[in-house]
C-alpha positions in Angstrom: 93.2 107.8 77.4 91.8 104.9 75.1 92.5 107.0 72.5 95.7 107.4 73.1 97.0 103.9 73.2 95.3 102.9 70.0 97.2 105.1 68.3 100.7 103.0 68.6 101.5 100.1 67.3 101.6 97.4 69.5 105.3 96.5 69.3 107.6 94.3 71.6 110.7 95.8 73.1 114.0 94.7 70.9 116.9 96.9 71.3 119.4 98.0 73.4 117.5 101.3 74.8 114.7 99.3 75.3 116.1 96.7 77.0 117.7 98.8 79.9 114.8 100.3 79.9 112.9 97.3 80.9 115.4 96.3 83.1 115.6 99.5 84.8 111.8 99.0 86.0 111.9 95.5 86.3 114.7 95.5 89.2 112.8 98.7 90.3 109.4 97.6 91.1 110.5 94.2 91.9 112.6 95.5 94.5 110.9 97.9 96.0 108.0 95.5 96.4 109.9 92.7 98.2 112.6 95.0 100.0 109.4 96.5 101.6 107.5 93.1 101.8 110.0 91.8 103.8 110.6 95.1 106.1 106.9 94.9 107.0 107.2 91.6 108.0 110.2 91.8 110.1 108.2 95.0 111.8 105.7 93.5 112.7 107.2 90.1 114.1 109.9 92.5 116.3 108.6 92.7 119.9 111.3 95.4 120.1 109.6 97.6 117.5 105.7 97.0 118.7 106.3 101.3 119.6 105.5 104.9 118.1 108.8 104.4 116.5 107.8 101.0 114.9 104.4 102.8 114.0 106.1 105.0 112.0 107.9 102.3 110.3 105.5 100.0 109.4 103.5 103.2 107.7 107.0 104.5 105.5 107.4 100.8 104.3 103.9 100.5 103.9 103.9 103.1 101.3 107.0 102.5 99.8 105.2 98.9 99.3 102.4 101.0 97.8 105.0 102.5 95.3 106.9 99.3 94.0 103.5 97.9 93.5 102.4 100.1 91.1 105.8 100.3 90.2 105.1 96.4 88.7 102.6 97.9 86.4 104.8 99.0 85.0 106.4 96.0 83.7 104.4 94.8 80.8 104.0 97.8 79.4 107.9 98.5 79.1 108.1 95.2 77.3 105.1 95.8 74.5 104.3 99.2 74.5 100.9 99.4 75.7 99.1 99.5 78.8 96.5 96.1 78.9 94.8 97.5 82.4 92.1 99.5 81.4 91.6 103.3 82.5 90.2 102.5 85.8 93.5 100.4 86.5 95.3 103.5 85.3 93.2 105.7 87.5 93.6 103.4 90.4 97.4 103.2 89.8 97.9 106.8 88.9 96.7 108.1 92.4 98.2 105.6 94.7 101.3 106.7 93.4 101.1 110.3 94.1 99.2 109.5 97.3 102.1 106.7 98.5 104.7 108.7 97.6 103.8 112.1 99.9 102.4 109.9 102.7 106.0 108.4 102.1 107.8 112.2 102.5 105.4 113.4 105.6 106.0 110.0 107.2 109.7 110.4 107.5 109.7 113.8 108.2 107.2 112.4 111.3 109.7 109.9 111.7 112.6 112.3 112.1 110.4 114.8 114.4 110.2 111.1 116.7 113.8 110.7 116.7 114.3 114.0 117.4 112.7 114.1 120.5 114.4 110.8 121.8 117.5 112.4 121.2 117.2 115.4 122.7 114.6 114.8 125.7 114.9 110.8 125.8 113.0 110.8 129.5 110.2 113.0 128.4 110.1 110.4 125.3 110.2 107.2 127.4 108.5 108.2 130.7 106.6 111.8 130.6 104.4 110.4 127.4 105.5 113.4 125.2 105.3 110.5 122.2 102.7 107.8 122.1 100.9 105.6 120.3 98.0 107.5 119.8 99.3 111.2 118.7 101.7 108.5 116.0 98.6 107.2 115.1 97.4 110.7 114.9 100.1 112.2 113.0 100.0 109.1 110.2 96.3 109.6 109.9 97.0 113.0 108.7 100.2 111.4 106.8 97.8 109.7 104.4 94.5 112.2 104.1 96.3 115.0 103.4 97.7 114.1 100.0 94.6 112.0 99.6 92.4 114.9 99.8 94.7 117.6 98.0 94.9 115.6 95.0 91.4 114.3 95.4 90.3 117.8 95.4 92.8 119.1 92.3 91.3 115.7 90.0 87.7 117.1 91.0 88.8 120.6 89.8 90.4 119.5 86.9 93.2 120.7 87.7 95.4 117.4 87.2 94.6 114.2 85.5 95.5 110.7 85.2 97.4 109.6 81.9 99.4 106.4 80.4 102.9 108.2 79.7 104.3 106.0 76.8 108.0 107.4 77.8 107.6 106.3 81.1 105.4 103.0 80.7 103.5 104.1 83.7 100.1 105.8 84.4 100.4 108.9 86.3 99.5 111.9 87.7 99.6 115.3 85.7 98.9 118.9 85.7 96.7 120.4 82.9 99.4 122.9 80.9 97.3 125.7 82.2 97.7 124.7 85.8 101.0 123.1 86.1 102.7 126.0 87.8 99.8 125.9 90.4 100.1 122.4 91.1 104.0 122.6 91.4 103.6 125.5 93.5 101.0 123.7 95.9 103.1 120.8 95.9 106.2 122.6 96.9 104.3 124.7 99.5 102.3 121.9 101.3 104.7 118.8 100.7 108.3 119.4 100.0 108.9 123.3 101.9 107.3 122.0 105.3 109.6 118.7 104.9 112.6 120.1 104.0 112.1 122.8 106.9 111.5 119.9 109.5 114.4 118.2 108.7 116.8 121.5 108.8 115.5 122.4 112.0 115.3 118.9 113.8 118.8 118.1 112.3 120.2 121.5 113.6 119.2 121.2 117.0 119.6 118.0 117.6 123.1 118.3 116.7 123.3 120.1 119.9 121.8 117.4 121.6 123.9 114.8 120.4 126.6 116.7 121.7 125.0 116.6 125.2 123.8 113.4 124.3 127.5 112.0 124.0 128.7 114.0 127.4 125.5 112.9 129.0 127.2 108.9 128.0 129.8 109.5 129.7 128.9 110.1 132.7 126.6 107.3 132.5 129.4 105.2 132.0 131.2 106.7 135.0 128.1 106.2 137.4 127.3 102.7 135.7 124.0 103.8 134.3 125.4 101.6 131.3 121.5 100.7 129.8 120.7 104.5 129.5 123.5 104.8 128.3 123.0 102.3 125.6 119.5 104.1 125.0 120.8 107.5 124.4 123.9 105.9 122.2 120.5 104.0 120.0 118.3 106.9 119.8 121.2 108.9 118.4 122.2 106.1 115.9 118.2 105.8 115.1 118.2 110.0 114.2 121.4 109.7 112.3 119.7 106.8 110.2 116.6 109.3 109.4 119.1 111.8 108.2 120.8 110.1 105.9 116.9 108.8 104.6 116.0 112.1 104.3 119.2 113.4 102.2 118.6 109.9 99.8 114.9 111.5 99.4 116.0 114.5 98.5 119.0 113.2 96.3 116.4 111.3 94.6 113.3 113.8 94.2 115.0 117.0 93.4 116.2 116.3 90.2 112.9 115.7 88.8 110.9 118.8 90.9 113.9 121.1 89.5 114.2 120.2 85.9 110.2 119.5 85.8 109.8 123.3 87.2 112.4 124.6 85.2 111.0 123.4 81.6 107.6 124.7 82.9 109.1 127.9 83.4 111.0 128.1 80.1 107.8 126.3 78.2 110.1 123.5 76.6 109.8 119.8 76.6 112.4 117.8 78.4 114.3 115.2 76.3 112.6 111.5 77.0 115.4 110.1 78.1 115.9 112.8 80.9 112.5 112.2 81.4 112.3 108.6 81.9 115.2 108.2 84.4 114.4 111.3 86.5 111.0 109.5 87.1 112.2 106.4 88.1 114.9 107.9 90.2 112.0 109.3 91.9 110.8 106.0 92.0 114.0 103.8 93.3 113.6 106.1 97.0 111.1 103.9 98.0 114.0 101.1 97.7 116.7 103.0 99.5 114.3 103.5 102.5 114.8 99.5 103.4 118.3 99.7 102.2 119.8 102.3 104.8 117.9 101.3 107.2 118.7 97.3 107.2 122.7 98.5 106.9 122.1 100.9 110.1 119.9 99.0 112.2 121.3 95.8 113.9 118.3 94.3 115.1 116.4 95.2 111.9 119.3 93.4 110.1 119.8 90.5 112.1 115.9 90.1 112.8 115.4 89.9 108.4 118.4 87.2 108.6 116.3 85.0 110.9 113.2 85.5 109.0 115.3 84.5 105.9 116.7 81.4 107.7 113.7 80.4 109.4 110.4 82.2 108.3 107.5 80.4 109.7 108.8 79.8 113.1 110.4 83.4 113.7 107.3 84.9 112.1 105.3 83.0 114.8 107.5 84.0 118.1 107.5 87.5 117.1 103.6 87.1 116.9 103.4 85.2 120.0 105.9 87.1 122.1 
């Protein structure tokens, strides 16, 4: 890789091109990396959220927070052309990315399997133990040694490596040219196919059971039962809120898996600047995550607000509480 960055001259960014370019990562990574900051902090100091679903939570922001980070990395290189980190930092960078970003994609399609359940069996959820603590922990153990241990095992086998991309001013993960089908194929297979199927299924029955959910309201209403009825009315908003993550994900990753695939398939280069904004669309999910989810979520929203106004002492009662 050394190599490879001695060979341009080391130039500071001066045009237009450039200049969206570097603004384009800079309001990226930046954020990313404080949208996420702040979510894990207002997790963590919510009594509310000290649950499975919370769990879940603090691990999608967590490595969403992985992703704007190395997302910063970013940001001197798109300014002079050349990456001053070294090629363990570009190692290092390189596979938290691809790591964060699955353990990103199997965490919400945990997170939507969670809602799912409260939707359509919310006393098995609450009192029967179908969903605790430890089979979330469980599940987000498996969220983040998976894809550390598929791509661990395809660098070992040399059947992807770690690069400086001058296009994209980052360091990342790539498939050797005579295994990039495999690796997209494996990809596909053990990531994005299982995903996309959990989120068809979950979404298609539990439309069902919103319907139920929304008769079983009523009645609630009727007989009084107004605080499960608030519950069921929650856990329904909550799954909704996961849907509409899950179709941003998708919005924002299947550009890139398609036209990535597609130019493997027909053995042509994509233009760079196709290139360069499909892979920072990839990127920007990470920000959408905290974005739907503090305009959907009330207490999330208003709980951020009095962190904002107040930070050390609401910090502090959420600890204490």
């Amino acid at each position: 890789m050394s190599g490879n960055i001695t060979s341009f001259r080391f130039t500071i960014c001066a045009d237009i091109v450039c200049g969206l370019k570097v603004a384009t990562i800079c309001s990226i990574s930046t954020l990313t990396t404080a949208g996420n900051l702040i979510a894990l902090i207002t997790i963590g100091s919510t009594p509310s959220l000290r649950n499975c679903h919370g769990l879940l939570l603090m691990s999608l922001s967590l490595a969403d927070l992985a992703t704007g980070l190395v997302a910063c990395t970013s940001i001197y290189p798109s300014v002079y052309n050349l990456w001053p980190f070294g090629d363990t930092m570009c190692l290092v960078a390189a596979g938290i990315e691809a790591v964060a970003k699955k353990a990103s994609l199997l965490t919400l399609t945990l997170l939507s399997i969670e809602r799912y359940i409260a939707v359509t069996r919310p006393l098995g959820y609450s009192r029967l133990g179908i969903v605790t603590k430890r089979k979330a922990l469980a599940g987000l153990t498996l969220c983040w040694v998976m894809p550390t241990l598929f791509y661990t095992t395809l660098f070992l086998t040399g059947q992807i490596v770690n690069k400086y991309v001058f296009v994209l001013h980052s360091c990342t993960i790539t498939a050797t040219k005579h295994s990039q089908l495999l690796s997209a194929v494996l990809i596909f297979g053990l990531f994005i196919l299982p995903s996309l199927a959990s989120f068809s299924i979950t979404s298609a029955l539990a439309w069902v059971g919103m319907k139920k959910a929304t008769r079983v309201r009523a009645d609630m209403m009727i007989s009084g039962l107004t605080m499960q009825a608030r519950q069921t009315r929650k856990a329904v908003k909550f799954f909704r809120t996961c849907r509409i993550m899950a179709f941003t994900l998708y919005a924002c990753w299947a550009p890139v898996t398609i036209v990535g695939v597609a130019c493997v398939l027909a053995d042509v280069r994509q233009p760079l600047g196709v290139f360069f904004a499909l892979y920072w669309l990839q990127f920007s999910n990470s920000f959408w995550n905290v974005v739907i989810y503090f305009a959907m979520n009330d207490a999330f929203r208003h709980r951020a607000r009095e962190l904002f106004i107040s930070p050390f002492v609401t910090v502090w009662a959420g600890l204490v509480d």
